[in-house]
C-alpha positions as CSV (number, residue, x, y, z in Angstrom):
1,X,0.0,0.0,0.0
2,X,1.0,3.6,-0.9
3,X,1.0,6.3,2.0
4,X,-0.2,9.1,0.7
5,X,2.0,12.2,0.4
6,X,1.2,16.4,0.0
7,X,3.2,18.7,-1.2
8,X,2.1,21.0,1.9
9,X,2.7,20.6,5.5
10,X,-0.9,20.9,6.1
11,X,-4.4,21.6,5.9
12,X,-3.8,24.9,7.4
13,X,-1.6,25.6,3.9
14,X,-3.9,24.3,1.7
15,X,-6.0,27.3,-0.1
16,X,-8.9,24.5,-0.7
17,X,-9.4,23.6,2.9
18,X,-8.8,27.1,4.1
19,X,-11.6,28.3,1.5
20,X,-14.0,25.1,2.7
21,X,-13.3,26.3,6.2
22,X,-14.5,29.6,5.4
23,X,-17.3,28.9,3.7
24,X,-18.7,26.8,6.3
25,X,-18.2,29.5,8.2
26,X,-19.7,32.1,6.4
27,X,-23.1,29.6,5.5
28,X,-23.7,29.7,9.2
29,X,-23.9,33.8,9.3
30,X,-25.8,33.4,6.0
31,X,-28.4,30.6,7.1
32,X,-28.5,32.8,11.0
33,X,-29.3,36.1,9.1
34,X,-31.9,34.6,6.6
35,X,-33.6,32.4,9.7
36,X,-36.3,35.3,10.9
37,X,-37.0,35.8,6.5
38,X,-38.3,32.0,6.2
39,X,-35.7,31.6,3.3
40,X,-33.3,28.9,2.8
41,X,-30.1,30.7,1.5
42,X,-30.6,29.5,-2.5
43,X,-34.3,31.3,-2.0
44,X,-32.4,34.8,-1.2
45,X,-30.3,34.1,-4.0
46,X,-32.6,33.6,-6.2
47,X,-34.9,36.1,-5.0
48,X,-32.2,38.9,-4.5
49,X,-31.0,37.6,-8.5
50,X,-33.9,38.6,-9.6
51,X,-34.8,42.1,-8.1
52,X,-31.0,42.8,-9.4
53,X,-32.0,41.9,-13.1
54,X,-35.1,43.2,-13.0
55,X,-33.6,46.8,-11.9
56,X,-31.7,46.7,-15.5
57,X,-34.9,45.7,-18.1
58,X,-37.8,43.4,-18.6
59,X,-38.0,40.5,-15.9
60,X,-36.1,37.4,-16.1
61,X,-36.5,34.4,-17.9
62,X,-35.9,31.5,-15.0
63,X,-32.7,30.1,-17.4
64,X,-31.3,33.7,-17.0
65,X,-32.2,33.9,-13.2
66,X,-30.4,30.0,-12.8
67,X,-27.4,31.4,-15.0
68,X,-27.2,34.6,-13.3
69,X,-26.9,32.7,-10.0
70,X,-24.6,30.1,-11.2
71,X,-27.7,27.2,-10.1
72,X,-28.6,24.5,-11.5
73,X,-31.5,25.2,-14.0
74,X,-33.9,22.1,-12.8
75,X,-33.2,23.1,-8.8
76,X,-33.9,26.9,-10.0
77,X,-37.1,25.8,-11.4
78,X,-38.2,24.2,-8.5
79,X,-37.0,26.6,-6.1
80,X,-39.0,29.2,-8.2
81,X,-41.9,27.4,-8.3
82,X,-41.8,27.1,-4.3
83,X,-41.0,31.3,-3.9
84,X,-44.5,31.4,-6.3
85,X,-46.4,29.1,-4.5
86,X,-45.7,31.5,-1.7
87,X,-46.9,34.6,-3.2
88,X,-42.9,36.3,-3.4
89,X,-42.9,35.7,-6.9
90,X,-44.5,35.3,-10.3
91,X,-43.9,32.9,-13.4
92,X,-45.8,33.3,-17.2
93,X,-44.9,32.1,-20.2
94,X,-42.1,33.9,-21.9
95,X,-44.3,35.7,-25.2
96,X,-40.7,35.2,-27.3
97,X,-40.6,31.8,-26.1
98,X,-43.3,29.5,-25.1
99,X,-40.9,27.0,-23.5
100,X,-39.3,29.7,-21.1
101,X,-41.3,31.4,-18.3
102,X,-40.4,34.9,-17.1
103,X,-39.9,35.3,-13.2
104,X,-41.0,38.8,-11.8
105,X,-41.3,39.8,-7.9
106,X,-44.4,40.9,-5.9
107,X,-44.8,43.3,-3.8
108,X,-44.4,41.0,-1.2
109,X,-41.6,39.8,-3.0
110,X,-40.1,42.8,-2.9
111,X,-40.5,43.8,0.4
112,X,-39.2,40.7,1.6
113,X,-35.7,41.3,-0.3
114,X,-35.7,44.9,1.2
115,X,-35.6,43.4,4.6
116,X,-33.5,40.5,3.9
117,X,-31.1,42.0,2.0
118,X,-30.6,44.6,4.7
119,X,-30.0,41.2,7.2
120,X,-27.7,39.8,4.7
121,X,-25.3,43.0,3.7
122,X,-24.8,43.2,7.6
123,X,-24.0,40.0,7.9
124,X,-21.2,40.1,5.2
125,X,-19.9,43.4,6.3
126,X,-19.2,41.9,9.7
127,X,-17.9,38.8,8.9
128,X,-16.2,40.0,6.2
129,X,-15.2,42.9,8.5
130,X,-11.3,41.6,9.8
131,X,-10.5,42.0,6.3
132,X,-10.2,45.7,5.9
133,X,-8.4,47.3,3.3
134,X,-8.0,43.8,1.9
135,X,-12.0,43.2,0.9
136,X,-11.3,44.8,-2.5
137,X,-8.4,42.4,-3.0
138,X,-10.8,39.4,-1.9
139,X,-13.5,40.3,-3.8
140,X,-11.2,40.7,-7.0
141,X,-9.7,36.9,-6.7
142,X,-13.2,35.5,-5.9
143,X,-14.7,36.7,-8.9
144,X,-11.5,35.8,-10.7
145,X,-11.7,32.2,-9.0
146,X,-15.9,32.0,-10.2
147,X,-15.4,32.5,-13.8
C-alpha cells in the first residue's frame, strides 16, 4: 500500500481547505441572518438575482435567473416554483418563447428582499469585516476564482 503524500505541510496551507473552512463558516452567518426571512439561502439568491436583473430591463427568464446565480436550472425551477407558491414571486410564459417562463417579484416579494437584504449585507460586512483594506483584494480573486 502507498501512503499518501502532500506537497504542503498541512491543511492549514492548503488554499482548498482554508476556502472550505471559510465557507462553512460564512453559511452559518448566512443561514443565522436569513432564519427570521423563512428563506433557505438558495431562495435569497434567487430572489435577491432577480430584483438585481429586473432593476436593468424586462424580468427574467428562470434560465437567466439560474445562469445569473450560477444554479442549476432544474433546482432553479423548482425553487422558483416554491417562492410562487408563496406569493414572493411570479412565473408566465415567456411571449418570445413558449418553453421559457419569465420570473418577476411581488410586492411582497419585494418587500421581503428589502428586509432581507438589509440582514444579509450586515451580515457580510461583519464577517467579512477583519479583512479591511483587503476586501477589494478578496473580492477581485473571488470573482476571478468564479469564472
Amino acid at each position: 500500500m502507498t501512503a499518501p503524500e502532500s506537497r504542503l505541510p498541512g491543511p492549514d496551507a492548503s488554499p482548498g481547505f482554508l476556502l472550505w473552512r471559510a465557507t462553512l463558516a460564512w453559511q452559518r452567518v448566512m443561514r443565522a441572518a436569513l432564519a427570521p426571512h423563512d428563506l433557505t439561502h438558495v431562495q435569497f439568491v434567487l430572489l435577491t438575482t432577480t430584483w438585481w436583473l429586473t432593476r436593468s430591463g424586462e424580468p427574467p427568464t428562470q434560465r437567466r435567473l439560474a445562469e445569473q446565480a450560477g444554479t442549476d436550472t432544474m433546482m432553479t425551477s423548482q425553487v422558483v416554483r416554491k417562492l410562487a407558491d408563496r406569493g414572493l414571486l411570479t412565473r408566465a410564459d415567456d411571449p418570445a418563447d413558449a418553453r421559457a417562463k419569465r420570473v418577476q417579484l411581488t410586492g411582497a416579494g419585494s418587500a421581503l428582499v428589502a428586509k432581507a437584504l438589509h440582514d444579509v449585507e450586515g451580515a457580510d460586512a461583519r464577517f467579512f469585516g477583519g479583512l479591511g483594506e483587503r476586501t477589494g483584494g478578496f473580492v477581485s480573486a473571488l470573482a476571478e476564482l468564479g469564472t
